[in-house]
C-alpha positions as CSV (number, residue, x, y, z in Angstrom):
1,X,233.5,153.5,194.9
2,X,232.2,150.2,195.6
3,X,231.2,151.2,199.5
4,X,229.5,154.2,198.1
5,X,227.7,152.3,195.7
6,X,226.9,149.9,198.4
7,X,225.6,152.9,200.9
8,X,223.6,154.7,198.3
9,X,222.0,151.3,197.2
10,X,223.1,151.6,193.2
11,X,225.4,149.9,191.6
12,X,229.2,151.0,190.7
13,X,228.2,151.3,186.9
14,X,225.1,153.8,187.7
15,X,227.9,156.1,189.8
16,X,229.5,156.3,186.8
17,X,227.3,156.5,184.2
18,X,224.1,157.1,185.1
19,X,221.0,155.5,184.7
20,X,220.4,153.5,181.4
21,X,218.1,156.7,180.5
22,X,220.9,159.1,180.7
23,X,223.4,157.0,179.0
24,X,220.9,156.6,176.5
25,X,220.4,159.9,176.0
26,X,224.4,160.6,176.4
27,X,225.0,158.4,173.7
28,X,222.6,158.5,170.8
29,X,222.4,162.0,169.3
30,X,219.2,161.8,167.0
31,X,215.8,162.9,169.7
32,X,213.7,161.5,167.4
33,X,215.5,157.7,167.4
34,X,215.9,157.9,171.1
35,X,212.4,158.5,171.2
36,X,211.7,155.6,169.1
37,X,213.8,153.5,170.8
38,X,211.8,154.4,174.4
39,X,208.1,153.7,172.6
40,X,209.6,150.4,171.7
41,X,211.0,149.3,175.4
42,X,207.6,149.6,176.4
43,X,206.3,147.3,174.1
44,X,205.4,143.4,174.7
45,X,208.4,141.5,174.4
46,X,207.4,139.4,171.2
47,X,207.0,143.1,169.6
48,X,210.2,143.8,170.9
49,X,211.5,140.8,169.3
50,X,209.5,141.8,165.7
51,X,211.8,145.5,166.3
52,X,215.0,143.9,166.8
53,X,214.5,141.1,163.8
54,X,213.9,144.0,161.6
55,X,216.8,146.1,162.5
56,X,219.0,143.2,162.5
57,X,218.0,142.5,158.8
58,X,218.5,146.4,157.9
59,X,221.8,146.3,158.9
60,X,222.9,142.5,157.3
61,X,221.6,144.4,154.0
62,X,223.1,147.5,154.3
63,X,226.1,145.6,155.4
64,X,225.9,143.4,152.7
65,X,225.4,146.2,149.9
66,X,228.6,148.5,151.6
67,X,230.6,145.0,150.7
68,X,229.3,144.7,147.1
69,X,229.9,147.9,146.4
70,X,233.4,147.7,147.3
């Protein structure tokens, strides 16, 4: 694989699975997040910082609240 991967100029992992795109789009089944998630690649990379923070914290809380309610 790895001479193929070599002669076609990708790596082994996009052989296998594709571009990040198609994984992407193999792997998370809600359009509408995917979607999301591609508006947000594009933006500057403190925005995508801002995006990531605030996911981070939605999932410490809903984390957090799952536990307490335990």
């Amino acid at each position: 694989m790895t001479k193929l991967a070599n002669a076609l100029d990708v790596t082994g992992d996009f052989l296998m699975d594709g571009s990040m795109d198609d994984k992407a789009q193999n792997t998370i089944s809600d359009k509408e997040l995917l979607s999301q998630f591609q508006k947000v690649s594009q933006l500057s990379n403190d925005r995508k910082m801002i995006v990531k923070e605030l996911i981070d914290a939605f999932l410490i809380k809903t984390d957090l609240q799952q536990k307490f309610a335990q």
